[in-house]
N, C-alpha and C positions, 0 to 999 in steps of 0.2 A: 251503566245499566241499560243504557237505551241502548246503545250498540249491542250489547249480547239480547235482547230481549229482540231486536230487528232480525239479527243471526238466525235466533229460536224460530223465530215466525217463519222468516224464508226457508229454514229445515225442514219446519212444517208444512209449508205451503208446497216444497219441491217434492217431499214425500207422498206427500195428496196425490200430485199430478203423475209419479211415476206407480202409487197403486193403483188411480184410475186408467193407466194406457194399460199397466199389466193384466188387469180386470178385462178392459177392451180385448186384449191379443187373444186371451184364452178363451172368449165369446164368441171371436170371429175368424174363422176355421182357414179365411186367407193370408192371414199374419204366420201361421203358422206353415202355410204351403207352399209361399212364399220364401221361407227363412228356413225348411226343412226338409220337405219333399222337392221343393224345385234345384236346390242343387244335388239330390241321390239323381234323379234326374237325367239333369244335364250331365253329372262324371258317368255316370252309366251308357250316355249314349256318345255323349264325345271320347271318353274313355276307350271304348270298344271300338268307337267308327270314325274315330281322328286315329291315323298313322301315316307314318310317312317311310316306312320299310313296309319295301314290297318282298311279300313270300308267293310260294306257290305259283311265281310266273309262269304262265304256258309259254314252251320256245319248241320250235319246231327242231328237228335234226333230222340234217339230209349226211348221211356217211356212203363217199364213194370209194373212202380206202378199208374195205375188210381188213386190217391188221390187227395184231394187237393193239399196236400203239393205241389209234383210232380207237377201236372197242374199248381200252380204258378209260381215254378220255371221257367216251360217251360216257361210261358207266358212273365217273365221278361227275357229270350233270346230274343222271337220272338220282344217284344218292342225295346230291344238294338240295338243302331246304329251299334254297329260292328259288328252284325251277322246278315245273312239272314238265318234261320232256315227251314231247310229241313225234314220231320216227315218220318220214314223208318218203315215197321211194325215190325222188328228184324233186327238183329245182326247183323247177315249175309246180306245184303240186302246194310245196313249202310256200312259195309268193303268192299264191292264188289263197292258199290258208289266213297270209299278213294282210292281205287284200282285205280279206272277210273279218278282219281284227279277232280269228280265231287263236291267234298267238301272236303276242307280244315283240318276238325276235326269230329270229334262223340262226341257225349254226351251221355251216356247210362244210363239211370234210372233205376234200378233194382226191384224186387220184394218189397223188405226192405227198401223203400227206404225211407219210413216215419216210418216205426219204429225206422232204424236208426237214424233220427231226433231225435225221442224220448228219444232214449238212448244216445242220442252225438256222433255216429257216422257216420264216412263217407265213408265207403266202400258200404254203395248203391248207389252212384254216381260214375261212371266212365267216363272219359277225354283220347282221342284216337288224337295227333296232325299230321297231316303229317308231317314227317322232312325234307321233299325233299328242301325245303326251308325253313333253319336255322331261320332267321328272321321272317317269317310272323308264324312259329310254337312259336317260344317265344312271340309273342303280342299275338296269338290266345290263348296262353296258360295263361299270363298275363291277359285279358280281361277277360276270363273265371272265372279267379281266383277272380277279378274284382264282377264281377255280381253276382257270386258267394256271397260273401262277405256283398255286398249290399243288397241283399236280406235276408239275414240272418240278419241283421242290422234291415229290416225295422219288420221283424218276431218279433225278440226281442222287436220293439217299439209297435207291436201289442200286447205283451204280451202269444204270442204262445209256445216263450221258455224261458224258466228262464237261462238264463247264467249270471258267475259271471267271470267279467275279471279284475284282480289287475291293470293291467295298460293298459289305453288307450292311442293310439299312436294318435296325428293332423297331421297328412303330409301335409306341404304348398312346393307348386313348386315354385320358386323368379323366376322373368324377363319372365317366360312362362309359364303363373298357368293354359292356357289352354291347354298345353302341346301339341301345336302344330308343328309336325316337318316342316312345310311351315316358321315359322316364324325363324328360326333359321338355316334354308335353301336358304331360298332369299336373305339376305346379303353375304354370300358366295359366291353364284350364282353370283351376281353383282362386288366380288373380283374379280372372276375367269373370268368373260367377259369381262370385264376393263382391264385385262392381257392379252383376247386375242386381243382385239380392239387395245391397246396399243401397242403391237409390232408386229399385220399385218399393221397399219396406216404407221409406218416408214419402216418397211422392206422390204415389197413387194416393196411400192409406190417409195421409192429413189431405190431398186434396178432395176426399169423400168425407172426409168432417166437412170442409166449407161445403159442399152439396148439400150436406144435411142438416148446417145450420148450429152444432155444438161446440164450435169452435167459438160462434158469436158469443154463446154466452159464459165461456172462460172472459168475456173482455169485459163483462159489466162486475167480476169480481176484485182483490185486490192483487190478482196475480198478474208480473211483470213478464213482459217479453220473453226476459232472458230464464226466468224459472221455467215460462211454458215450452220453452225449445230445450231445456235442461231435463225437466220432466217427460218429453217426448224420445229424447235423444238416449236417456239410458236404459229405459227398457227396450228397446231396438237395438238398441247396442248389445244387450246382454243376447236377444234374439239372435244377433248376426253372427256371434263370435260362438254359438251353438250351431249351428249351420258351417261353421267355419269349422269346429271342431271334429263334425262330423266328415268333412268335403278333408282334411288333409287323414284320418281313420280311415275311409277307401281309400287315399292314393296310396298308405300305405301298406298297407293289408291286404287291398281289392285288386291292387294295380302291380305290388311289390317295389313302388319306389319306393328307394333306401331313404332313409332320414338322418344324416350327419350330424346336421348341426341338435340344438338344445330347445329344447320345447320350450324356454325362458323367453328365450330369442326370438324365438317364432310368435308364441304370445306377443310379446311388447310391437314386432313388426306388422303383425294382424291388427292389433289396436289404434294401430295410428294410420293403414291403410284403410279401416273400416269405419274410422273417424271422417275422414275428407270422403268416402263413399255416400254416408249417411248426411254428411252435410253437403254435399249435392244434390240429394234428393230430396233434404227441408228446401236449399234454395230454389230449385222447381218447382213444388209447391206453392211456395209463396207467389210465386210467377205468375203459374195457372193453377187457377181453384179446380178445374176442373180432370177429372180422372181420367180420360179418354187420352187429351190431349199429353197431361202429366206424363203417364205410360209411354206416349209417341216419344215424347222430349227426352224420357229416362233413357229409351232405345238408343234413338239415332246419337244423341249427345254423349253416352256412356256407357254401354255395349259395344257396339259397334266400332269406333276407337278404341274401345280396351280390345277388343279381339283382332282388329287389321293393323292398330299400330302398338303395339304395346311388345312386340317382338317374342310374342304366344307362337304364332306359324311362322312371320316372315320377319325375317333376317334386318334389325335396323340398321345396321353398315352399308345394306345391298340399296338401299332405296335412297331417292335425290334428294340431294340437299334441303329443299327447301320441306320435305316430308318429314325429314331427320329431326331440321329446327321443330316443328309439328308436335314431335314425338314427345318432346323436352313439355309440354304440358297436360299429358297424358297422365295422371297419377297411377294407373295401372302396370306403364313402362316398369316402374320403379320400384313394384312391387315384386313382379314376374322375375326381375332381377337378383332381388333379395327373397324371393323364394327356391328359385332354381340355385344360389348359393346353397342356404339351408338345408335342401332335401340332398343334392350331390354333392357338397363337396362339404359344407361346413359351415359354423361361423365364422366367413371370415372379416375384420374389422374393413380393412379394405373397399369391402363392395356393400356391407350390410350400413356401415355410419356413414356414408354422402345421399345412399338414398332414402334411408330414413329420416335425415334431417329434411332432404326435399318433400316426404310425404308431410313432415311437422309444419312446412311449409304452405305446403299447401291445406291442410285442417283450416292452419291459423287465419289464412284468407279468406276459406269460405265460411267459417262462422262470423270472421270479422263482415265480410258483404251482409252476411242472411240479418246479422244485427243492425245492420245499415236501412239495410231492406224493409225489415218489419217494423210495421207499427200496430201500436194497437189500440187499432179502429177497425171500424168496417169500412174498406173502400168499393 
């Protein structure tokens, strides 16, 4: 009887504590901007102003051979979405325009430039990228290669040029055949905000109870550690996974990523990524009382790593080793990974159970430290 009567009590005690945060959140108009308006936000602007396909490239074209040939060519640039094509009457004109970073590339048509057609080659066309920007010179360069390629394609099905190729190559893209960098950028995006949502909601917000002194006096009643960070932890939690629900509703609606896999799936992978979020931002807290600094720590320590290494923009294969080890305590790696499954390609067991066990991993550690951690006293 004393055991279920202790049970009763701590039911009671932890319901106390999770109407009074709820009470709090719907009082104080930052819980909710935090956990609602700050990720429409951030997908609105990373959404829009994160891409890594370049369209509407400005490229100059200098054409010395009046032919047909030449004139097609040009004309399948000027059609192409990725170019806006600029017509220079020489050379110098084109260089003097790349000088001025008024276009991205040149195209230079030569004299020969349909003879060389005739004869198979290709030194009557010339290709001039800017390098100042590594990236947008390789897609400008790729594209080129691109249209290039397709025209000569559709040449041959005209009958223009006899070519004989032993092997033809299908290239199919899986999970993104339209090879859009948005769709394999909004679930990152939505890792990496979920990270920040997660540990500004507990770190700032408890460490402005200790400013204000109401946290003292939870400790002169009879409620334990573990009720008061159980009491804190799931009305936040229910907050975050609202924010969450909304943050993958634009990617898929706003942004038109596909959704493969199972809302179940997604569910249960949200829950355990927003668990070790939210308990990183109790254990900062507990660190610094203070909000100023709380905020600083939630940045630099959980932002900032979820968005440079969590393999959101850049590539974790491409980076050194010892960044790579690095990466391996990221819990946002592991999420971006079990998201970008889910939205392209599916549930698959494969990729979604090693890293959800590592996210389970990682929960279990940091409530186990934050209990380590806390006491309750005043220090």
């Amino acid at each position: 009887m004393k055991s279920a009567g202790s049970l009763r009590e701590k039911g009671v005690r932890i319901r106390a504590m999770v109407r009074k945060e709820s009470l709090q959140i719907l009082r104080d108009p930052s819980s909710l901007a935090i956990a609602i308006v700050l990720p429409v936000l951030l997908l609105l602007i990373f959404g829009y102003g994160v891409s890594l396909d370049a369209r509407h490239v400005p490229i100059a074209v200098v054409s010395d051979s009046r032919t047909p040939a030449s004139e097609g060519f040009v004309a399948g640039i000027r059609h192409s979405p990725w170019f806006v094509a600029r017509s220079y009457p020489d050379i110098h004109s084109a260089i003097s325009a790349l000088k001025r970073q008024d276009v991205e590339g040149i195209l230079w048509l030569r004299e020969n430039f349909g003879r060389s057609l005739e004869s198979f080659r290709t030194h009557g066309a010339h290709v001039v990228v800017n390098g100042v920007d590594d990236n947008t010179a390789r897609l400008v360069e790729g594209y080129l290669t691109n249209t290039w390629q397709t025209w000569i394609g559709i040449r041959n099905l005209r009958g223009r040029i006899l070519t004989f190729q032993p092997i033809s190559l299908d290239a199919r893209i899986w999970f993104n055949p339209d090879n859009r960098s948005r769709d394999f950028l909004i679930p990152g995006l939505i890792a990496v905000i979920m990270t920040l949502i997660g540990a500004l909601l507990t770190s700032m917000i408890i460490a402005r109870e200790w400013e204000r002194g109401t946290l003292e006096s939870l400790f002169s009643t009879p409620v334990t550690i573990g009720e008061i960070l159980l009491g804190k932890f799931i009305p936040y939690f229910v907050l975050g996974m609202a924010g969450m629900a909304i943050s993958v509703a634009m990617g898929h609606f706003l942004f038109d990523v596909p959704l493969r896999g199972t809302l179940g799936v997604l569910f249960l992978a949200s829950a355990l990524f927003l668990t070790s979020a939210l308990g990183m931002g109790l254990v900062i807290s507990t660190v610094s009382k203070n909000q100023f600094v709380a905020g600083q720590i939630a940045i630099v320590f959980t932002f900032l790593p979820a968005f440079i290494l969590s393999g959101f923009i850049f590539d974790i294969h491409s980076m050194p080793f010892f960044i790579r080890i690095l990466t391996h305590v990221i819990p946002a790696s592991y999420f971006v990974t079990i998201l970008q499954s889910i939205f392209l390609a599916g549930d698959i067991p494969g990729v979604i159970l090693p890293n959800a066990a590592a996210l389970f991993l990682f929960s279990l550690f940091l409530f186990t430290l934050l209990v380590r951690i806390s006491r309750k006293r005043i220090l």
